[in-house]
N, C-alpha and C positions, 0 to 999 in steps of 0.2 A: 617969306613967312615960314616957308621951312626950315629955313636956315635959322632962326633965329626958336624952334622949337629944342633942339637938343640944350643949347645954352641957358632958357629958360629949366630944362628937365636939371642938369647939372648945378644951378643953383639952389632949386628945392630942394634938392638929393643932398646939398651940402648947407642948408639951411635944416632939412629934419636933423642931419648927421650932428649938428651940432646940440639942437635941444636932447636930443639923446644923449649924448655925453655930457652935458648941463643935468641934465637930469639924475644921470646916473652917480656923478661926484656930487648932488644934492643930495639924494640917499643916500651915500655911504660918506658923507659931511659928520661933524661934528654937533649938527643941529639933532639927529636921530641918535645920539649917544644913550644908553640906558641910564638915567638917573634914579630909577625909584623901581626895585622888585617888591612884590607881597604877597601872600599867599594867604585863598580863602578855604574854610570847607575844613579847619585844622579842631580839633576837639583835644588829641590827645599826644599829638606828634608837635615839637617846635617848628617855627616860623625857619628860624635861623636853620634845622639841620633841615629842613626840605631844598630852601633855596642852595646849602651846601651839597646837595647830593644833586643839582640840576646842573651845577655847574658852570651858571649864570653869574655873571657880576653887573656892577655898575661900566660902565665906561665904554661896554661891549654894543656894538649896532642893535640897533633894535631889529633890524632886516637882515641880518648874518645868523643871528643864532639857528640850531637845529632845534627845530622842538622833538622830533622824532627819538633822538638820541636824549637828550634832557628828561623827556618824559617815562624813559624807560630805563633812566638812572635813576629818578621819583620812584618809580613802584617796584623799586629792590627793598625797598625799604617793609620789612613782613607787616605795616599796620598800614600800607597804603595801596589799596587795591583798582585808581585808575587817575588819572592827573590829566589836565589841558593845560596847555600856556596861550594867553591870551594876550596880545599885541593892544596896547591903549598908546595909541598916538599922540605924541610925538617919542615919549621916553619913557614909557611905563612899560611895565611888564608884569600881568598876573598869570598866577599860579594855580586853577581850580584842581582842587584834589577830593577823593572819596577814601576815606577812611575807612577800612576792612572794622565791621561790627562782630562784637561776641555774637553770637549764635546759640552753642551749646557746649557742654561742659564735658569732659573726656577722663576716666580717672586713669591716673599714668601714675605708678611706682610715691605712690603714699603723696601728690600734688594732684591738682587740676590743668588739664591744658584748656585753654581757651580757647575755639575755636571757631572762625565763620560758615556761613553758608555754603561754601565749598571745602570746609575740612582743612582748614588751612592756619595752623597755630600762630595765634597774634600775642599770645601770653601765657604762662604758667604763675601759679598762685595756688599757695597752701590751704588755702579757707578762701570760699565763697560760696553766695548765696545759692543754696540750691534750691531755691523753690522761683528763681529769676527767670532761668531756663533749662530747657531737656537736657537731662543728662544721658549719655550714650556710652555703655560700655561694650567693648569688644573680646572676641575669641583670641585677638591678637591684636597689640598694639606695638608698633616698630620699639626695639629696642630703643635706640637712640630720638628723640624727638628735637630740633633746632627750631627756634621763632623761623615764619615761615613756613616750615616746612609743609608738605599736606600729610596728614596723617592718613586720613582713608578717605578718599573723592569719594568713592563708588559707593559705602557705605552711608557716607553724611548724608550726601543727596539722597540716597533710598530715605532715610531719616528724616529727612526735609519735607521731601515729595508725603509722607507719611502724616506727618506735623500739619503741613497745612490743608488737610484732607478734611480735621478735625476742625471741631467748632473749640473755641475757647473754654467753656464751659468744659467739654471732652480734654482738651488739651490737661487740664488743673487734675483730671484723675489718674493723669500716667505719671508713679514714679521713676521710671527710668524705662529707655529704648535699646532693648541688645541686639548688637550685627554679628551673627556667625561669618564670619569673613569666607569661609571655603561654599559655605550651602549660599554665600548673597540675600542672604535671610534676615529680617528683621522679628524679633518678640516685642513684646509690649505687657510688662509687668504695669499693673493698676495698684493703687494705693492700699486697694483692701489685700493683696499677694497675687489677686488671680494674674493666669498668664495667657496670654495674645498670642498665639501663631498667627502671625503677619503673612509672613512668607517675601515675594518678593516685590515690587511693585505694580503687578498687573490689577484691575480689575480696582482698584482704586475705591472709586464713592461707592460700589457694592460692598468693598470690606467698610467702611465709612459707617457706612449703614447701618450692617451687623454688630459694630464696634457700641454702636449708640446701643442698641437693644442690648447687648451683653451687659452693658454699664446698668442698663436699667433695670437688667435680672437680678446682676449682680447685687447693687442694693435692696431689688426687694426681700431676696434673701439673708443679706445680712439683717431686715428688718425682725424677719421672721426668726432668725435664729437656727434653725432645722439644719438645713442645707448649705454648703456654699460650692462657690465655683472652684475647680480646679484648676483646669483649663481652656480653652474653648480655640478651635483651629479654625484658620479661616482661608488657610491656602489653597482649599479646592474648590470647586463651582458646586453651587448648591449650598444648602442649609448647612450652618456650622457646625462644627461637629464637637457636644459640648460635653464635658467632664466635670461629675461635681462631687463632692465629697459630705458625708457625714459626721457635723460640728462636735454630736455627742461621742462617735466611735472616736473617735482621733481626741475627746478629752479622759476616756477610760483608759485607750493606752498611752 
């Protein structure tokens, strides 16, 4: 019976050896050839140039291809900000991709850049709607601006973090958001002129807060006529510190 253990073990040993290798020229068979790409999650980018920038064809294994490298050929593309490839067996192959959304609006040398939630230019455009989204002007914007490129990370997001602080309601009274690039400083110009020392992101739903009451003053004042805001700083801890102005002095001179 001993004897006859090893010749048993080297038959199984060349019995798995074999389904393995069956196996393995099963998979890389012409039964798993890619017959059909398609790409979902597409609004504004073509079908055809995503699949062309993956690098993907028909005829290619469905179990060879890289996704890693495919997918980070997908999001060179400046309107496409993160992609999956998704394996449907036997011969499919999908594309899930997320398309980089406008955000807010940038004014750059007499155009608008377009740009997402990370600062990140998906378009330039002469005329748009300014009342879609925040607009944000800078102490310095790069000379040169390419699709893609980020304009200011550090800035947007301060802006963003800023933005979503505010209620919708609040959001519709700010005409435009300015980032002093050197101070890391965000203003907040309001529809009626008055101006927002932001400062820089600390302390959040407290300025939040303030922001609401100043709106509040602000109109009661315009209701009244008298007074209006000039300023109001909100950078330091404690009550804001506010600046107003006299409607009649400023119409005599």
């Amino acid at each position: 019976m001993s004897q006859g253990r090893p010749g048993r073990f080297f038959r199984v040993s060349v019995f798995i050896l074999l389904i393995l290798v069956c196996a393995y020229l099963f998979l890389h068979s012409s039964f798993f050839a890619i017959d059909k790409i398609y790409v979902s999650g597409l609004h504004n980018v073509s079908q055809n140039e995503v699949i062309k920038l993956s690098g993907l064809s028909t005829g290619m294994n469905v179990f060879i291809i890289n996704e890693k490298l495919s997918c980070q050929a997908i999001e060179i593309h400046p309107l496409i900000k993160s992609s999956i490839i998704i394996r449907h067996l036997p011969r499919e192959i999908e594309i899930q991709v997320q398309e980089r959304k406008i955000w807010a609006l940038i004014p750059y040398q007499g155009s608008l850049l377009c740009v997402d939630e990370e600062g990140i230019c998906i378009d330039k455009l002469n005329y748009f709607s300014m009342t879609d989204y925040p607009v944000i002007t800078m102490d310095k914007v790069p000379e040169y601006v390419t699709l893609g490129q980020v304009v200011d990370e550090t800035g947007v997001k301060l802006a963003r973090k800023i933005w979503d602080a505010l209620e919708p309601k609040q959001q519709k009274e700010i005409s435009q958001m300015h980032y002093r690039n050197q101070e890391k400083e965000i203003l907040i110009f309001t529809n009626c002129g008055t101006e927002i020392r932001w400062g820089k992101a600390d302390r959040t739903e407290e300025k939040a807060a303030y922001f609401k009451q100043m709106l509040g003053l602000e109109q009661d004042m315009q209701e009244k006529g008298n007074d209006a805001l000039d300023y109001v700083d909100l950078r330091f801890k404690g009550q804001p510190v506010v600046k107003t102005t006299m409607q009649a002095q400023e119409q005599k001179t």
